[in-house]
C-alpha positions as CSV (number, residue, x, y, z in Angstrom):
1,X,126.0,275.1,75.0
2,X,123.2,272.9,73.3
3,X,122.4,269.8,74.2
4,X,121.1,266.3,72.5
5,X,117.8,265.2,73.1
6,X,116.1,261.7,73.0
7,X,112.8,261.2,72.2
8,X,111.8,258.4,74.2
9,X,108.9,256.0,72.3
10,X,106.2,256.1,75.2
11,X,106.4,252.3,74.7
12,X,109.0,249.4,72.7
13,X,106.6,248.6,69.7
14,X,107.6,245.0,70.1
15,X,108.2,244.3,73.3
16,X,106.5,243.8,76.4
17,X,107.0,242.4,80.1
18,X,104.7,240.2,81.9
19,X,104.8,237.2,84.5
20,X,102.9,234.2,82.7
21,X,103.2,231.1,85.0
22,X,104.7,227.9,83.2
23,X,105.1,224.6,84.5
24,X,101.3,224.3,85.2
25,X,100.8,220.7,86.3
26,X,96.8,220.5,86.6
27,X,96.0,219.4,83.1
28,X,98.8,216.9,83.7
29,X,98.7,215.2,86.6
30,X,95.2,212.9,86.5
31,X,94.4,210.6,84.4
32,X,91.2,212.4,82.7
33,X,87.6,210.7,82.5
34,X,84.9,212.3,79.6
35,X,82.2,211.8,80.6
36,X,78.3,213.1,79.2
37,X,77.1,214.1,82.3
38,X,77.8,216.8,85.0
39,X,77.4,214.3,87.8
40,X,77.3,210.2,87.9
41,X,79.6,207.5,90.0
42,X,82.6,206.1,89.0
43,X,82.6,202.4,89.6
44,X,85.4,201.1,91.8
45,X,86.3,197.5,93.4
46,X,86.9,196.1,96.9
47,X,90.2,193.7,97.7
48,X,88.1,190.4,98.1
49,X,89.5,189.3,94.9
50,X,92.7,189.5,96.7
51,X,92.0,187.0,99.7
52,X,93.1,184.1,99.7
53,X,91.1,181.2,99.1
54,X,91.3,177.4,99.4
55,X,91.9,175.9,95.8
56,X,92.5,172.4,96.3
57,X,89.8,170.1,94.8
58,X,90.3,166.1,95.6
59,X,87.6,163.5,94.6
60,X,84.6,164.3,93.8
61,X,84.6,167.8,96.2
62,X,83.0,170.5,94.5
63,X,85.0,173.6,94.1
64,X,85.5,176.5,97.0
65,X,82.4,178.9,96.1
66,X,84.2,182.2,96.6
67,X,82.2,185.7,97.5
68,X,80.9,187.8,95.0
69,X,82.9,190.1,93.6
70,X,82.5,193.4,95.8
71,X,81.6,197.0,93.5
72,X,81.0,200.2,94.8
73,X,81.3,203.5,93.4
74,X,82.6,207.0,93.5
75,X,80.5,210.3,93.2
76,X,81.5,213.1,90.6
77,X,80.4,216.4,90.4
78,X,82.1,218.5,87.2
79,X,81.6,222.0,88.4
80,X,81.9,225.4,85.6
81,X,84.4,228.0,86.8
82,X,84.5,231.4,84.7
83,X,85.5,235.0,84.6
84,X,84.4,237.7,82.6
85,X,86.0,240.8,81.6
86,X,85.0,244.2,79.8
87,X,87.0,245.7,77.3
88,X,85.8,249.4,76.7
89,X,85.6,252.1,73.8
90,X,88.1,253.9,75.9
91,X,90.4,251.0,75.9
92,X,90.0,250.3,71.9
93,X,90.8,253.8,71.7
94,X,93.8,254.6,74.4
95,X,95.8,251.2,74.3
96,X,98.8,251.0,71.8
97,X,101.5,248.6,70.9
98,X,102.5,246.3,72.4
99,X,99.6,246.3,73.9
100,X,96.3,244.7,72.3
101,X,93.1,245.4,74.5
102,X,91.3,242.1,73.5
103,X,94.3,239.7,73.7
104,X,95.4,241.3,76.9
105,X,91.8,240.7,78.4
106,X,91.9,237.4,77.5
107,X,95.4,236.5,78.6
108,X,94.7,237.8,81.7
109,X,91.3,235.6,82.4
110,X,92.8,232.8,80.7
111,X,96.3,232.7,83.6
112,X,93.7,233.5,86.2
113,X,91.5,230.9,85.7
114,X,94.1,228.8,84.9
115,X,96.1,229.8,88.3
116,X,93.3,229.1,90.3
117,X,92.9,225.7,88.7
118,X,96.6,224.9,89.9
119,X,96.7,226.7,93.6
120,X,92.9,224.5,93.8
121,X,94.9,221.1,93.1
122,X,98.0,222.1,94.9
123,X,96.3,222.6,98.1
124,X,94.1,219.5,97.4
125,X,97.1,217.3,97.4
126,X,99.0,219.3,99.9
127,X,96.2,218.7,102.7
128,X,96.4,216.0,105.2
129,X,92.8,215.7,105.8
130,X,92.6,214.9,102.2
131,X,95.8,212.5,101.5
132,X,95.9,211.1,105.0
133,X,98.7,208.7,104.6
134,X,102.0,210.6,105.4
135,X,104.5,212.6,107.5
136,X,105.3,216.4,108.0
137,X,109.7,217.2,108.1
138,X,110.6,219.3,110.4
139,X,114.6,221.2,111.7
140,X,117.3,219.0,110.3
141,X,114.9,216.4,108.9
142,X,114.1,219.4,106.2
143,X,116.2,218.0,102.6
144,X,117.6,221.8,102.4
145,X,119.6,220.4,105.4
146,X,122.5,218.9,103.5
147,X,123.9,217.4,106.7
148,X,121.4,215.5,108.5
149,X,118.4,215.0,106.3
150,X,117.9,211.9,104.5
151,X,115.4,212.0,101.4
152,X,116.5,208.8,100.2
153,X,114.9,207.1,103.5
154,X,112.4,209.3,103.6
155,X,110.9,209.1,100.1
156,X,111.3,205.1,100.9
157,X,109.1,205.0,103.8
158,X,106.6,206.7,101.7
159,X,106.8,203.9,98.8
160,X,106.3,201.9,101.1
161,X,103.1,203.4,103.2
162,X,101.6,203.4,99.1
163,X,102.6,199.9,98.3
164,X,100.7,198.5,101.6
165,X,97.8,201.1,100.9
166,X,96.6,200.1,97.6
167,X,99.2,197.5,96.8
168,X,101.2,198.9,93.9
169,X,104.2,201.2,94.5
170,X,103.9,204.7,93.8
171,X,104.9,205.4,90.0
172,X,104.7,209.1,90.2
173,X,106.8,212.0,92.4
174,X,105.0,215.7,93.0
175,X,107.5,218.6,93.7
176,X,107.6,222.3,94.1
177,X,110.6,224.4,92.4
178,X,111.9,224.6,95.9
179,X,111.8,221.1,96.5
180,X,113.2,220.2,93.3
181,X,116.2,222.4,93.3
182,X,117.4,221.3,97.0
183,X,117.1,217.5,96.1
184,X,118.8,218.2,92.8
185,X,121.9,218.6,94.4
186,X,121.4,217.0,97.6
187,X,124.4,214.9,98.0
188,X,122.5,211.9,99.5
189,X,120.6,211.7,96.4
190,X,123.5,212.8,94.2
191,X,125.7,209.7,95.9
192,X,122.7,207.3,95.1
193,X,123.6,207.4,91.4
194,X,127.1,207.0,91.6
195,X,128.1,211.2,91.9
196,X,130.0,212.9,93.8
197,X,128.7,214.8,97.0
198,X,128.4,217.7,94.2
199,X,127.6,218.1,90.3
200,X,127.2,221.5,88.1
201,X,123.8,222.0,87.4
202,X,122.1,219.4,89.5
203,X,119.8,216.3,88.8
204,X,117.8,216.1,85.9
205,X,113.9,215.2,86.3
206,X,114.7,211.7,85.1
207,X,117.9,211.3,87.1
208,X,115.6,212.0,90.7
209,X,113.4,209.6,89.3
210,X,115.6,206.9,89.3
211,X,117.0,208.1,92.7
212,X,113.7,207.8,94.2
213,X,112.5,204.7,92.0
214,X,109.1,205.9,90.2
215,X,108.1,206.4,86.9
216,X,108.1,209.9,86.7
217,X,108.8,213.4,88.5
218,X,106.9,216.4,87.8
219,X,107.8,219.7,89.1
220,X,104.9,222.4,89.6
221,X,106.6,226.3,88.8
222,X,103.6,228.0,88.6
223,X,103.4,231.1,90.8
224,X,100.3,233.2,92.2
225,X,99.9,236.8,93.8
226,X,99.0,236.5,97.0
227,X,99.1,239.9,98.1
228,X,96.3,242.2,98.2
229,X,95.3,244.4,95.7
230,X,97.1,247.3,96.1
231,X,99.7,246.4,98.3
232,X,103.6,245.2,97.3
233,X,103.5,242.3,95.4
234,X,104.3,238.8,97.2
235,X,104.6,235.8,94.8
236,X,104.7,232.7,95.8
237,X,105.0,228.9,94.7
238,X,101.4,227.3,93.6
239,X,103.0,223.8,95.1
240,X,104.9,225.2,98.3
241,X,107.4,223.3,99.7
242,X,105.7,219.9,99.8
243,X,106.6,215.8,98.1
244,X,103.6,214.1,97.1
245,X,103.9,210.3,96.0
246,X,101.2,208.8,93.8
247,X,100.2,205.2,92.1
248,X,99.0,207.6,88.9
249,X,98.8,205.9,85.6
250,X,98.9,208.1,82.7
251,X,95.4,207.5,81.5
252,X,92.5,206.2,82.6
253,X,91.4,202.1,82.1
254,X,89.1,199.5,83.3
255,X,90.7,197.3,86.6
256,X,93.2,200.0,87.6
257,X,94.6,202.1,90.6
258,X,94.8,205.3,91.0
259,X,94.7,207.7,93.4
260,X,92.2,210.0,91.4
261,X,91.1,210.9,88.3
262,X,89.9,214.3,86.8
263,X,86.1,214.3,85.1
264,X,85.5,216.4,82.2
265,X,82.6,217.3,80.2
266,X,82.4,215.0,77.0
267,X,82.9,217.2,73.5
268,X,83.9,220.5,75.9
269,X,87.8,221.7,75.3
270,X,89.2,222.4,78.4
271,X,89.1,226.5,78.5
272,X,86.4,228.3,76.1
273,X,86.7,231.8,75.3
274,X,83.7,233.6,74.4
275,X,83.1,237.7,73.4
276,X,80.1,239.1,72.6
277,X,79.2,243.2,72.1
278,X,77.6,245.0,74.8
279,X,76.0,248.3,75.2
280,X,76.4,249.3,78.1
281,X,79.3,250.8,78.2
282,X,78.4,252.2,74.6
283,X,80.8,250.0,72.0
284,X,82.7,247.7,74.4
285,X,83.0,244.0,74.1
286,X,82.4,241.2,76.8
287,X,85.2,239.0,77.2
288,X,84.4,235.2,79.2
289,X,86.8,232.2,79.6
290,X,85.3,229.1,81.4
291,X,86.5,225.8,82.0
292,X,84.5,222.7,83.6
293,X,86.0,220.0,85.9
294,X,86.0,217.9,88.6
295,X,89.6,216.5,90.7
296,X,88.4,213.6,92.7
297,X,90.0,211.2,95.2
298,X,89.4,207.8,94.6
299,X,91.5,205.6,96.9
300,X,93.3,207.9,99.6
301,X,95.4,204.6,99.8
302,X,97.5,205.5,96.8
303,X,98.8,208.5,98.2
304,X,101.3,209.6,100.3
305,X,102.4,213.5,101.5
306,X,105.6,214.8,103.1
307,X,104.7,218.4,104.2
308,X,107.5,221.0,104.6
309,X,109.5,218.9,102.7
310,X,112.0,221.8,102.7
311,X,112.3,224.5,104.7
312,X,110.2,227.6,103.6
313,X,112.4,230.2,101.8
């Protein structure tokens, strides 16, 4: 009896599977500085502006002479990260569609460079030696607990801990996935805007943000490997399970808060790609991505962190 046969392409010509994190929030987050030089200070004031003074001039009294204003500065240091990457003769010569052995060797220094730049701010932000203002959730205090947690209070303690730290309210939410998807249908927070104790699909973005009364609520989706090289793949969340609440305007100004700002190199695009022959290997091609940048906090005040926000999945 005979039999069909496939023939089985050894790859789709047009088709290809890869994870490319989205939702990177690093590039988004700080209000960016350009600035000519690797290193300098960034200027900053004190609060005597803020004190209260006697006003009232009778007669011939002179006026009140008040203090000098008070200055001080910040220290920057706008560091180079890079990766390089060989592509062979071999490579040129064995990879087919859809593969591309350049494009492929960029891509993949381009999402690493680009992953480390997110996991690097994630933990900066998720560290309370660094934002020391806050609170760690814990049991039925965790917002995954439907019954007994309460992010509306919560998130409300935290405006508040900002608004007496650098005297404006927090205008800006930080989330993990996690995070967003158990207050997106938390029905606290649901309940807040008028809902029922459930809703198809959730809360939008905008929706928690006028639940929890700021400006804006960015969620961070982008995932890393953290296992080994070799061993069964383990991704994981770049932003963890963590709330971060920051006074963050949306570009940087004279006579402003913020709790940081990110220093770039003046004329430098953010991520530079660079290839070059080499010949050794014989015929194969050096790939190199860099970027240069510098996260810095500048008033610790204007910032406030709720660890574990959710229980870990």
């Amino acid at each position: 009896m005979s039999q069909n046969k496939a023939q089985v392409d050894k790859l789709l010509s047009n088709a290809s599977s890869a994870l490319i994190p989205e939702g990177f929030l690093a590039e988004l987050l700080f209000p960016v500085i350009m600035s000519k030089q690797s290193t300098g200070k960034l200027g900053k004031y004190g609060t005597d502006h803020l004190r209260l003074q006697t006003t009232i001039v009778g007669g011939e009294g002179q006026y009140n002479r008040k203090s000098s204003v008070v200055r001080g500065s910040t220290n920057y240091d706008i560091e180079d990260h890079g990766l390089v990457g060989i592509v062979t003769e071999k490579d040129y010569r064995n990879v087919e569609k859809p593969f591309d052995a350049e494009k492929d060797e960029t891509m993949s220094l381009t999402t690493s460079l680009a992953v480390g730049k997110e996991k690097d701010i994630a933990d900066m932000l998720s560290d309370d030696s660094v934002l020391t203002n806050g609170t760690t959730l814990a049991g039925t205090a965790q917002w995954n607990d439907y019954d007994n947690s309460d992010p509306i209070k919560d998130i409300k303690a935290g405006r508040s801990s900002v608004k007496k730290g650098c005297g404006f309210e927090p205008d800006l939410m930080i989330i993990g996935w996690d995070v967003a998807e158990a207050l997106s249908y938390h029905p606290k927070v649901l309940r807040s805007l008028g809902y029922a104790d459930s809703r198809p699909g959730g809360l939008s973005n905008e929706e928690l943000a006028k639940a929890f009364k700021v400006k804006r609520v960015m969620v961070g989706k982008a995932v890393y490997e953290a296992a080994k090289k070799g061993l069964t793949s383990d991704i994981k969340e770049c932003w963890g399970n963590h709330c971060i609440l920051a006074k963050m305007p949306a570009k940087a100004d004279k006579y402003q808060t913020s709790l940081g700002y990110c220093f770039k190199l003046l004329g430098r695009t953010a991520r530079r790609v660079f290839k070059s022959p080499i010949n050794n290997p014989a015929n194969a091609k050096q790939i190199l991505v860099d970027d240069a940048y510098d996260f810095c906090i500048t008033n610790v005040g204007a910032g406030y962190l709720i660890k574990n926000a959710v229980a870990t999945s």
